[in-house]
N, C-alpha and C positions, 0 to 999 in steps of 0.2 A: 799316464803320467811318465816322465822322461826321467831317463835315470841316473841323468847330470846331473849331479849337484856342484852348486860351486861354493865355496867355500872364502868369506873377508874377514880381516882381521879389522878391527876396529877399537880404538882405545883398549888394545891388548884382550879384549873379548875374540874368541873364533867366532863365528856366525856362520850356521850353515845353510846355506839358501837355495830351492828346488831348480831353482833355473839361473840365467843371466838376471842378474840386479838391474834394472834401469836407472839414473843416475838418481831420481828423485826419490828410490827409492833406499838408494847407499845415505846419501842425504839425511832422510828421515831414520835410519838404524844408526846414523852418528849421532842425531839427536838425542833420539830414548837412550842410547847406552851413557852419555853424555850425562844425561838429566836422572838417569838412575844411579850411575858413580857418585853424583852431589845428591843424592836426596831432594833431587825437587822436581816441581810440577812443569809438566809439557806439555803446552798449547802446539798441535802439530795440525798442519794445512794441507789436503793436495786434492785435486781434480778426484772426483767419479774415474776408478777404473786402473787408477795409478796402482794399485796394489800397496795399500795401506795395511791393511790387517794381516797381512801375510809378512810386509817389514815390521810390523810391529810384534807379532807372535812370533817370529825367528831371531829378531834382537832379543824380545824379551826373557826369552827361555834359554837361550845362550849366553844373557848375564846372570840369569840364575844358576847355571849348568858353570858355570865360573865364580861365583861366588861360594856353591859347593863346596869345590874344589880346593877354594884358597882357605874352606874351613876346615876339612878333613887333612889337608896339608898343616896347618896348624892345629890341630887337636891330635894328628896323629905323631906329632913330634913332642909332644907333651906326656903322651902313653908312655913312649921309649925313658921320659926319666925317671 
């Protein structure tokens, strides 16, 4: 495994991604991050091979890894009063 990562920002989400994204697959992590900011359901499409579960397991754990985030920044600003 190569040990570039590269790294997109996507509706203020980081995502960190093992290799170059292919566009369909930048595509589909605008989606999910998209569809998981509004709480709703995504119906997502793409060819055998496209690398679906790999933009989907790195959107989605990079909106949760940010979601974290915006919670501990908020709960920890509330310790301090």
């Amino acid at each position: 495994m190569s040990s570039m990562w590269s790294e997109y920002t996507i509706c203020g989400v980081k995502i960190k991604f093992p290799c170059k994204a292919y566009p369909s697959q930048l595509a589909m992590m605008n989606s999910i991050v998209r569809g998981l900011n509004g709480s709703q359901h995504c119906l997502l499409e793409s060819p055998t091979g496209s690398g679906k579960s790999l933009a989907l397991l790195c959107s989605a754990l990079a909106w949760q890894q940010s979601l974290n985030g915006k919670l501990h920044e908020y709960f920890g600003c509330l310790e301090s009063l």
